[in-house]
Wavefront OBJ file of the C-alpha trace (Angstrom):
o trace
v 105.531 -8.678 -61.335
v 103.289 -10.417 -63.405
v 100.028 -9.671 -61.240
v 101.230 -6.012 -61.626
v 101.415 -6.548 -64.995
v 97.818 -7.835 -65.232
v 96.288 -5.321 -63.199
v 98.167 -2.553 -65.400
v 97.368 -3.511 -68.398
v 95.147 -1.935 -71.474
v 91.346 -3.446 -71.129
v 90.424 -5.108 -74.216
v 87.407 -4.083 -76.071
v 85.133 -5.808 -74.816
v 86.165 -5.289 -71.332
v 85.799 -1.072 -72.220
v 82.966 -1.811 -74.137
v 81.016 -3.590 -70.847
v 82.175 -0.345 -68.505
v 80.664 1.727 -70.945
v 77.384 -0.178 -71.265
v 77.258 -0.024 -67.652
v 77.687 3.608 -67.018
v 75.581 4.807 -69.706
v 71.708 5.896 -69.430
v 70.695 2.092 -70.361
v 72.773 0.997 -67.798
v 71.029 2.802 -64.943
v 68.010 0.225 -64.905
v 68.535 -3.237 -65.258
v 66.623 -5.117 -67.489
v 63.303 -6.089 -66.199
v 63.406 -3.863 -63.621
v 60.905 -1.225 -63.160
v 61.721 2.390 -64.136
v 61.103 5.046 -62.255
v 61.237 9.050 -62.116
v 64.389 8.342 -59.760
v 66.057 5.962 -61.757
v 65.369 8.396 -64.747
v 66.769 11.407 -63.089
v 70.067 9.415 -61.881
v 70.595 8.471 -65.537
v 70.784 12.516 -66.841
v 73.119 12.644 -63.980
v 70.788 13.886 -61.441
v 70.111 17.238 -60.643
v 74.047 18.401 -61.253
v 74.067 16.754 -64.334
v 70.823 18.287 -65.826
v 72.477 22.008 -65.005
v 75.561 21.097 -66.147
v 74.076 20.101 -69.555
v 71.118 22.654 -70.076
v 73.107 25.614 -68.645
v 75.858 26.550 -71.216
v 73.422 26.050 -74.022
v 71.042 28.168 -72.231
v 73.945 30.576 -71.894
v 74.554 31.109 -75.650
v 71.026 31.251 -76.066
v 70.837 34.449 -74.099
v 73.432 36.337 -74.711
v 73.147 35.591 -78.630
v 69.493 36.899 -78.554
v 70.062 40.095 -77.085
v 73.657 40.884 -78.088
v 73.957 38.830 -81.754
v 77.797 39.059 -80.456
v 79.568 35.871 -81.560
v 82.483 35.973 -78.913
v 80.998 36.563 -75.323
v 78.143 34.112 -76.679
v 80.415 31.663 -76.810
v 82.684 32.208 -74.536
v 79.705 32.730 -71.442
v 79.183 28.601 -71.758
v 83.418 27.668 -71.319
v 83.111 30.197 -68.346
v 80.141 28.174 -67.546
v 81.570 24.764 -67.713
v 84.830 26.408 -65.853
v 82.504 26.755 -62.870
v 81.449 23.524 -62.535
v 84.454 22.018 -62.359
v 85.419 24.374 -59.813
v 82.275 23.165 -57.778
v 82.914 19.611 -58.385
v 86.592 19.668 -56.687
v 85.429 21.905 -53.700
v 82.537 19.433 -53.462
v 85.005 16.513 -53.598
v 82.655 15.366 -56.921
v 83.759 13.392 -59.471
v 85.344 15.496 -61.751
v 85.673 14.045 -65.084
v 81.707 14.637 -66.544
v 82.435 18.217 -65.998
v 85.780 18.426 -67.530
v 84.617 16.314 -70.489
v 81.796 18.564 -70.862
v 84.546 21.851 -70.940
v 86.074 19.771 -73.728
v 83.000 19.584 -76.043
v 82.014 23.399 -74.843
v 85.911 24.428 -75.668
v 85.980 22.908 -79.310
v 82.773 24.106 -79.896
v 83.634 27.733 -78.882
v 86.552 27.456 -80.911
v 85.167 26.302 -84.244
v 83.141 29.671 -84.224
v 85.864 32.211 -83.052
v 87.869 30.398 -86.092
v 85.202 31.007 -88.824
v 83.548 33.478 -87.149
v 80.295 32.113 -87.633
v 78.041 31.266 -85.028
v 76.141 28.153 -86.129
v 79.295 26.769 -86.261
v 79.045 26.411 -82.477
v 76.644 23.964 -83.221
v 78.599 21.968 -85.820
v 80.506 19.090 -83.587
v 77.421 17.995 -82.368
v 75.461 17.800 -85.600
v 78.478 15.854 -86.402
v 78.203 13.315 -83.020
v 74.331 12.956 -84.165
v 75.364 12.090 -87.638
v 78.160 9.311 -86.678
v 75.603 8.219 -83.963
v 72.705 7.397 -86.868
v 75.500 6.300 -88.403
v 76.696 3.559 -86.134
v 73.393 2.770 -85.028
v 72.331 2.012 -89.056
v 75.504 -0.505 -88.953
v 74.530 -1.984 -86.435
v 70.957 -3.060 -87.412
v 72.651 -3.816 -91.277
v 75.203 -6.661 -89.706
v 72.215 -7.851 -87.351
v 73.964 -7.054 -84.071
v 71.478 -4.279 -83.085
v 73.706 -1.823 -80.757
v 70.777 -1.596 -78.146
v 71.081 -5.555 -77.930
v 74.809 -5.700 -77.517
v 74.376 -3.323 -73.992
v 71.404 -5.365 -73.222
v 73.447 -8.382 -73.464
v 75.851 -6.745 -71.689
v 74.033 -5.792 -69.196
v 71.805 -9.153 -68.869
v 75.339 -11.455 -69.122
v 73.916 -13.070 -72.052
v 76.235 -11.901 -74.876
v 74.747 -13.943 -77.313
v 71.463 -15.517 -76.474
v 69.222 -12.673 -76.836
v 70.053 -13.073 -81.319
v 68.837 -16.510 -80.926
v 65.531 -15.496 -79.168
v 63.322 -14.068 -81.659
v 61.210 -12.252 -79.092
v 64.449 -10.667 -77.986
v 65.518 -9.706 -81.286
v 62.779 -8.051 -82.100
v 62.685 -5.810 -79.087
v 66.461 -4.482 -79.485
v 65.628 -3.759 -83.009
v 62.723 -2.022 -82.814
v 64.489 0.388 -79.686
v 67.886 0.637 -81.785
v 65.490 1.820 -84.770
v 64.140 4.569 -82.224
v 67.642 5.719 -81.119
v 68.165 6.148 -84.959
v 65.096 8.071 -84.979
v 66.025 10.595 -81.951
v 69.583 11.224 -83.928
v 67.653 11.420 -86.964
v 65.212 13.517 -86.061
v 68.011 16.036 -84.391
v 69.589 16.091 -87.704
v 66.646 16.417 -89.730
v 65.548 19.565 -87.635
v 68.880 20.989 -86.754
v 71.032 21.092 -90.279
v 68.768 22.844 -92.008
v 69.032 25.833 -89.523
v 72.662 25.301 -89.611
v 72.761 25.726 -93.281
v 70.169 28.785 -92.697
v 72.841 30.139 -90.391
v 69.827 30.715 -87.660
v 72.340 30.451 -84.582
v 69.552 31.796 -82.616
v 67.159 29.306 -83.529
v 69.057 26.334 -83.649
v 70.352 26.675 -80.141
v 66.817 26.978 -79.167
v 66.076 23.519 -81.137
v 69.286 21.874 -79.518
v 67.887 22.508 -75.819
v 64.149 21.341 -76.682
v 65.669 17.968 -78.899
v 68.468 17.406 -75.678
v 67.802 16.489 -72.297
v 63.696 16.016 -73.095
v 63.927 13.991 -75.615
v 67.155 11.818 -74.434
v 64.646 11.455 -71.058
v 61.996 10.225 -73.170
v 63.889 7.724 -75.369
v 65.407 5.969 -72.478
v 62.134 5.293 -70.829
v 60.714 3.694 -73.851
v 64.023 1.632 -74.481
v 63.429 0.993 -70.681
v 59.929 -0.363 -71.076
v 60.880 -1.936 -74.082
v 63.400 -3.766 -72.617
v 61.464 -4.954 -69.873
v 58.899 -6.319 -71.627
v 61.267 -9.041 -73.475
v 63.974 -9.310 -70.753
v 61.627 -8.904 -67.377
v 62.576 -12.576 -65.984
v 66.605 -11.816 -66.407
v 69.041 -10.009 -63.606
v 71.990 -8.233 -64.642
v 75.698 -9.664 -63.749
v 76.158 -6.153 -62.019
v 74.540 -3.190 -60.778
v 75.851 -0.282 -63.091
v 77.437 2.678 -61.219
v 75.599 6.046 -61.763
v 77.381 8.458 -64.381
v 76.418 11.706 -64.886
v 76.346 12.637 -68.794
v 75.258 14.578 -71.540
v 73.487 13.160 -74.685
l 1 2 3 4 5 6 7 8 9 10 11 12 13 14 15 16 17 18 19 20 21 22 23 24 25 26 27 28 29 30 31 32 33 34 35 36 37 38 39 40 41 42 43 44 45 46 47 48 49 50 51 52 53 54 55 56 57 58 59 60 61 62 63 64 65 66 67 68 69 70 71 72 73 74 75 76 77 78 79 80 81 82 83 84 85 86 87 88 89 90 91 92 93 94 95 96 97 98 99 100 101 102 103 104 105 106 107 108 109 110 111 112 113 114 115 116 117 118 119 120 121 122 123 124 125 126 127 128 129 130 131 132 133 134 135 136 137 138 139 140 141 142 143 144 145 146 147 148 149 150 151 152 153 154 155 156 157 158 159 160 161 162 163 164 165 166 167 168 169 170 171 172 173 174 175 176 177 178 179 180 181 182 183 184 185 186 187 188 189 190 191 192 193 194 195 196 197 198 199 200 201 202 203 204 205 206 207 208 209 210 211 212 213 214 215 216 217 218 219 220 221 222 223 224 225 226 227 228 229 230 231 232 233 234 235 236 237 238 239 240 241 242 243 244
């Protein structure tokens, strides 16, 4: 009863928090290890994953530009997403990237039938980028720069890289450039959304996605790398298709 009990129970924080260094982009090259185009492309989530996050936005931007009809503009991407997951369970694929991806596509779809405006399509993720600069700014404040606590993570040295100065420095400087991609998202994208320029900020969402998420991890790669090279992870992190 009581191993049941163990193997049932809630994972603490840090246990979730370790999972989710593992599976995210990070994750998918260990520390030291040379990246490569591969390694890159399994971190998007592959070729699957890269549709399945470029498509619905591609979607709106389509059917907005020629129709400048709110409803089948956003309502084209949840059919969208609806297809994948139907393609993921006749594939026998995991299932859950897709369905959280209908999630975000579904709220967002919802927000602008509600107000009836179509930059407000747009809104929940100018809100993710915000909490995201956010947390990241917190993080670097309190000294426990976020990019150093997946690193840790991901090295099994929870602590030792804040006593290494070399270390430090590194996870500081790529946590400052993850503020920078959210940054720059916002700085680019709220203005439009203020504009109301649906059009045009769906444009700027799919240039400042996938690209630029790509980009960011191979510097935080290299970065990484070059301060951690002579360390192994505890684990090899398990692929995970997502959507940044």
């Amino acid at each position: 009863m009581d191993d049941q009990h163990r193997d049932e129970r809630t994972p603490s924080f840090s246990e979730a928090f370790a999972a989710a260094a593992k599976r995210s982009g990070i994750g998918q090259v260990a520390p030291g290890e040379t990246p490569t185009a591969q390694s890159l492309l399994r971190a998007i989530g592959g070729i699957r994953g890269l549709v399945e996050s470029i498509l619905p936005g591609l979607a709106f931007l389509v059917i907005y530009t020629f129709t400048r009809d709110l409803t089948p503009s956003v309502l084209a991407p949840l059919a969208v997403s609806v297809v994948f997951i139907v393609v993921r369970l006749a594939t026998r694929s995991p299932v859950m990237p897709a369905v959280a991806g209908l999630i975000g596509v579904a709220i967002s779809a919802a927000l602008a039938l509600f107000t009836g405006r179509a930059e407000d399509n747009f809104l929940p993720g100018l809100i993710i980028n915000a909490v995201s600069v956010l947390v990241l700014l917190v993080s670097i404040v309190v000294r426990w720069p976020l990019i150093g606590l997946i690193v840790g993570v991901l090295t099994g040295d929870a602590l030792g890289w804040r006593a290494d100065p070399a270390k430090f420095r590194v996870v500081l400087i790529a946590t400052w450039c993850w503020v920078g991609l959210f940054g720059l998202r916002l700085a680019v994208e709220l203005p439009l959304y203020l504009a109301g320029e649906a059009g045009a900020l769906a444009s700027v969402k799919l240039l400042l996605g996938v690209p630029l998420y790509a980009a960011m991890l191979w510097v935080t790669w290299l970065l990484v790398r070059a301060a951690f090279g002579h360390q192994k992870t505890v684990a090899t992190a398990d692929p995970s298709p997502e959507n940044p």
